[in-house]
Structure formats: C-alpha cells, structure tokens
C-alpha positions as CSV (number, residue, x, y, z in Angstrom):
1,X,115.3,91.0,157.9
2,X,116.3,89.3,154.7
3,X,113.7,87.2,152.7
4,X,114.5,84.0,152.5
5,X,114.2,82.4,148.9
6,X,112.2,79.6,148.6
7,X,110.4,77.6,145.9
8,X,107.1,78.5,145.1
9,X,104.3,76.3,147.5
10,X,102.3,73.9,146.0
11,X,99.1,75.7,146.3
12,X,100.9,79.1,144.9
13,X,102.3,77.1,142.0
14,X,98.9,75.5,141.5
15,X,97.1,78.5,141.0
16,X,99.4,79.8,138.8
17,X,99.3,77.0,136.4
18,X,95.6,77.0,136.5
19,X,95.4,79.7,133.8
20,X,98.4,78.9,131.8
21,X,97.2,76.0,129.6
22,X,99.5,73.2,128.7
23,X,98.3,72.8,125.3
24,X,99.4,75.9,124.1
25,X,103.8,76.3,123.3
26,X,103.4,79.8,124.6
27,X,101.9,79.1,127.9
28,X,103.2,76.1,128.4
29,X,106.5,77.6,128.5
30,X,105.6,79.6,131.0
31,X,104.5,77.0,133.3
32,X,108.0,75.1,132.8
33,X,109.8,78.7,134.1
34,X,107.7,78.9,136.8
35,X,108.5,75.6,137.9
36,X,112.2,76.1,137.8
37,X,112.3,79.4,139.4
38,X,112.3,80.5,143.0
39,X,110.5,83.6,144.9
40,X,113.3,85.5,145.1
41,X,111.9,88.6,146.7
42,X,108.2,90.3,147.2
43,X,107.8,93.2,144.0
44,X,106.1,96.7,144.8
45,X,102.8,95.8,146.3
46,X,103.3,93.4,149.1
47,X,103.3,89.8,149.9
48,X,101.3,88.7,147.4
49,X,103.5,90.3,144.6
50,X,106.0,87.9,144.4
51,X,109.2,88.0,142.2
52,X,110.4,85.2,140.8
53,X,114.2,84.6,139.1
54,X,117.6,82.2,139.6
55,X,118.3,81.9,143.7
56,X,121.5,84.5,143.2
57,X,119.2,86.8,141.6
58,X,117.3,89.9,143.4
59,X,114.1,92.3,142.7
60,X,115.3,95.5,140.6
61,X,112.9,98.3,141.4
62,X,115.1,99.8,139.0
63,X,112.6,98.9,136.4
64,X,108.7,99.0,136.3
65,X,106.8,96.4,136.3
66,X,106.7,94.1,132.4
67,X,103.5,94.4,130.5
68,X,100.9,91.2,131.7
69,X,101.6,88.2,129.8
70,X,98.4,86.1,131.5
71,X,95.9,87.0,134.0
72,X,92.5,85.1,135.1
73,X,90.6,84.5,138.1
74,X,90.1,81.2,140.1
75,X,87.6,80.3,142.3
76,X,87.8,77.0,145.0
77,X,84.6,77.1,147.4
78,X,84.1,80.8,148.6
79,X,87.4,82.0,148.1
80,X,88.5,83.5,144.7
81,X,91.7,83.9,143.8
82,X,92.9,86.9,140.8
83,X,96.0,85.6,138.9
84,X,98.3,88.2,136.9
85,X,101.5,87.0,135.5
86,X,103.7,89.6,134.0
87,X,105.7,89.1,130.8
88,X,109.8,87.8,131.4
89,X,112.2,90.2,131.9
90,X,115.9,89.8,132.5
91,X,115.0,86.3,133.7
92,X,112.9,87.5,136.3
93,X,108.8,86.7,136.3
94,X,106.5,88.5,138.4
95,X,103.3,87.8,139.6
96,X,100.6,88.7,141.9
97,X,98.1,86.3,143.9
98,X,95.2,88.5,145.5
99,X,92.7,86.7,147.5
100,X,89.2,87.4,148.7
101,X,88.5,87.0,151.3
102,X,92.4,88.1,152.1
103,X,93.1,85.8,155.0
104,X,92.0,82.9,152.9
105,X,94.2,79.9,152.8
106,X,95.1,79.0,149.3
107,X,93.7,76.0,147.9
108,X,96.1,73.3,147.6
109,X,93.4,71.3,145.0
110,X,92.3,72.3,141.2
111,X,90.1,75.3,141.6
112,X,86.2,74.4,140.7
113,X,86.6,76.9,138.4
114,X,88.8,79.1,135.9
115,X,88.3,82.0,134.3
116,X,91.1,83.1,131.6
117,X,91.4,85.3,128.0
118,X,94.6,82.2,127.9
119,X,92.0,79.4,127.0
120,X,90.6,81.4,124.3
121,X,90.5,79.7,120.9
122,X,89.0,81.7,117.5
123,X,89.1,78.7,115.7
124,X,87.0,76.8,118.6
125,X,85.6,79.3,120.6
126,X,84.2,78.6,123.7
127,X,80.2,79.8,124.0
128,X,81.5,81.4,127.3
129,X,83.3,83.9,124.9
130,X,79.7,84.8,122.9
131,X,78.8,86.8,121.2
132,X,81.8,87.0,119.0
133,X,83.2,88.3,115.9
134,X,86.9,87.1,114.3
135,X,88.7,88.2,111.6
136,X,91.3,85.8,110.0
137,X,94.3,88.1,109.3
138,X,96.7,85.5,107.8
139,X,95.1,82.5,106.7
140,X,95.6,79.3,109.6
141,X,98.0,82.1,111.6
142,X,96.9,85.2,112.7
143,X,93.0,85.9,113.8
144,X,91.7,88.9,115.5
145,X,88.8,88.1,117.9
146,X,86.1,91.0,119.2
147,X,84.9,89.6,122.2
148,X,81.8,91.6,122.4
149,X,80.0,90.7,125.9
150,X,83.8,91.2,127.8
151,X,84.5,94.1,125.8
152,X,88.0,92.7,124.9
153,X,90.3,92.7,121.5
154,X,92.9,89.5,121.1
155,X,95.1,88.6,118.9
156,X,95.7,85.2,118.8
157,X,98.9,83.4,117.2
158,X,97.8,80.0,116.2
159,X,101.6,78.7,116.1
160,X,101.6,79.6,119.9
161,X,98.6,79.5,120.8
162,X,99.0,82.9,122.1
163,X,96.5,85.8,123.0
164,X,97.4,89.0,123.3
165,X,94.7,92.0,124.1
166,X,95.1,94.8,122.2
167,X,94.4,98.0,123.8
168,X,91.1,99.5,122.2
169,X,91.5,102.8,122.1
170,X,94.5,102.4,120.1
171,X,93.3,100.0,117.5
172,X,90.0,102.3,117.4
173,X,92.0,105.5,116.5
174,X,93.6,103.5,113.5
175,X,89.9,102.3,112.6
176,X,88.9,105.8,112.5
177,X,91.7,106.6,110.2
178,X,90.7,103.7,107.6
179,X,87.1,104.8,107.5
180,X,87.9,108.6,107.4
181,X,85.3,109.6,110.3
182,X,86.2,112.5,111.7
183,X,83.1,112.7,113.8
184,X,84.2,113.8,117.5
185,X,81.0,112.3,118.6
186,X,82.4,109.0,117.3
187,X,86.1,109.3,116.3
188,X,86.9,110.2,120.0
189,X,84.6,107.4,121.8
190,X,86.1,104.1,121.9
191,X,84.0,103.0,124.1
192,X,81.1,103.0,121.3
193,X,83.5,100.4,119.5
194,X,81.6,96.9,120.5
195,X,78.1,98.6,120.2
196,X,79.3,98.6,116.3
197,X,81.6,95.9,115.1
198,X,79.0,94.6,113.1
199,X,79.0,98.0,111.0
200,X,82.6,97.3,110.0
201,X,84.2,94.8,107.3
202,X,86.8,92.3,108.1
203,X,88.3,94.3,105.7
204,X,88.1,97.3,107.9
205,X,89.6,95.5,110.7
206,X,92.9,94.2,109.0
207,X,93.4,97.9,107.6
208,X,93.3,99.1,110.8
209,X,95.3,96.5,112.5
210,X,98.3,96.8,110.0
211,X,98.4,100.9,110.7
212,X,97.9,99.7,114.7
213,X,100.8,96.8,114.6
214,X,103.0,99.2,112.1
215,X,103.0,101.2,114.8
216,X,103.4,99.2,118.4
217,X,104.4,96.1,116.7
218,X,102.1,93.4,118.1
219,X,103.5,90.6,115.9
220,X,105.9,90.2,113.2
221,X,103.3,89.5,110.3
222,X,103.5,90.1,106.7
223,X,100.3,91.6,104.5
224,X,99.4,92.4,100.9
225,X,97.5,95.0,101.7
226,X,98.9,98.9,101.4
227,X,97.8,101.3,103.7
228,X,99.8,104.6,105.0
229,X,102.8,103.6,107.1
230,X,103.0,105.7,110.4
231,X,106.3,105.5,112.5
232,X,107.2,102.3,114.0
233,X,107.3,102.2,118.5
234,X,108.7,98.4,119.2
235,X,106.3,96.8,121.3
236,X,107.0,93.6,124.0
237,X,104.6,91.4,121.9
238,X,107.2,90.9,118.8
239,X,109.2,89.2,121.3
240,X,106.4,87.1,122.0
241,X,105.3,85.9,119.1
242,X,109.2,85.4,117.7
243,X,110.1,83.4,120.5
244,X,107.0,81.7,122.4
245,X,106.5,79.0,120.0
C-alpha cells in the first residue's frame, strides 16, 4: 500500500518544536523546516520514524541515517515522549517520536515538561545543568561546557546558539595527548574523564579541542595557539556552524 503524504499533526509537530527553542537562529531554523515539510515516508524503524522532505520527494535507504541534530524528552501527564531530530540531508529531515507507554495518544497541548541539551546556555546556565565547568575558547563565540552530573561535552556557538556534543572518548584521547599520559590505567578510560575535569586547565581543554576539531572539524574556528596538526576528517558540524546562523 502506498503511504500517503501528509503534513505533520498538530500534536507531532508540537512535540517536535518543544525542544527546538525559538530563540536560538539554529534551532529556530529548524522549526521553520519542519513546518514546511511533509511526512513523506516512515525511515528504518517503523511508524514512529518518520521522514520528512518536499511532497515529490521519497525515503532513500540508500543512505544511513544523518548524525542527531537535537534530541530531548517530553513529558505530558504519565506519558513521556523521547524526541530525536536528525541533522538535514538532501532536504530531507528525519525524526523519531517514541512513546511510553506506546499506545499513548500524543498530547496535543505544551508538555508539563522539557528536557533538552538545546536550551543549554554557558553564558546563563541553567542550575538543572550543575555542576558545571566551561571553557571560553574564542572570547563572546565559542565556549566548551563539561556538564558533569549528565556526563556530556557541548560545544556551544553563541552566534547560533547552537550545541553540539562532542563525543568523549575522542576529545579525551587528544587530552591525553596534550598532557603526555601514557598511563593505560588512565589514557585508555574515558569514562574517568568527569571524575577529573577539575585536575585540568582551561588551558588543557582548548589544546585538546584544537587537535580534536583539527581532526573531525566540529567548527570552523581560528586559534593562536600551536599545537601538532594531525590529519583533517570533515565532520557534519562545519556545516552547522557555517550555515545555522
């Protein structure tokens, strides 16, 4: 049977928005594309992976999925809803709606409440995001942000309003680099990363964020400082950040 293409519903749209914010040129971009497209097909995982393009257009499974531009969670009453929007591709957006309980009926009102890395601001951080530590890596621009408790590393572009998580295993390799520890029991245990921010120096951080962005270009930024220059792997984030704003 051929899917019918369709707008998205109010309550699917609705939930979508809710962790894009408007403030922010980035998001708010988003939220204008989502408005204009239509479901134009269901993606890999069932009905509630939905594509979304130009009514001519259709799925390519050609492709995988884009890397996640915004995710969150929403919760109305006793049903909560997890919200992952992937990053434009070919003018095509997917996204995924996964409720719990499953045969809940999407809200068609504001959820009571929203949970999303998208509202995230290192210049006013909410205490929700505690405890903390940011780096400022271009001064009113860039910042990197450890968020501690969620175990998460953003970088933020203050232009766009933009956060992107960076992997960190990745940017913990390059760390180890900077600092010269060779330690198995510490080079090769990421996961001992947010026990010890405190033991590094912003410093630290930007040296190892140049080597990581050098390398999967996260953002087109320049620096002062010199450090080694491994190869360069062009990453989906440079789009981002050069054409979000």
């Amino acid at each position: 049977m051929d899917f019918i293409k369709r707008k998205l519903d109010p309550a699917e749209l609705n939930v979508l928005l809710a962790i894009l914010p408007a403030d922010k040129p980035a998001y708010n971009k988003y939220r204008k594309r989502l408005e204009e497209f239509f479901v134009i097909g269901y993606g890999r995982f069932g009905s509630h992976n939905l594509v979304l393009g130009k009514p001519g257009d259709e799925p390519d499974f050609t492709l995988p999925s884009s890397p996640v531009f915004a995710f969150g969670e929403a919760e109305s009453g006793n049903i909560r809803i997890d919200v992952t929007i992937h990053e434009e591709e070919e003018e095509k957006i997917e996204v995924e709606i996964v409720k719990t309980p499953f045969d809940a009926e999407l809200p068609s009102i504001t959820p009571d409440r929203v949970n999303s890395l998208s509202f995230f601001s290192p210049v006013d951080p909410d205490p929700a995001f505690e405890p903390l530590r940011t780096v400022e890596l271009i001064k009113g621009g860039f910042y990197l942000s450890f968020l501690i408790h969620l175990k998460k590393i953003l970088l933020t572009d203050i232009s766009s309003g933009y956060n992107a998580l960076v992997p960190v295993s990745n940017f913990y390799n390059e760390l180890m680099f900077v600092k010269n520890i060779r330690d198995p029991k510490i080079a090769l245990k990421p996961q001992l990363f947010f026990n010890d921010v405190e033991h590094y120096t912003d410093s630290d951080f930007k040296e190892a964020f140049i080597r990581y962005n050098k390398i999967f270009r996260r953002a087109e930024i320049e620096f002062n400082l010199s450090v080694t220059s491994p190869s360069t792997k062009e990453g989906f984030l440079s789009k981002i950040f050069k054409g979000k704003a």
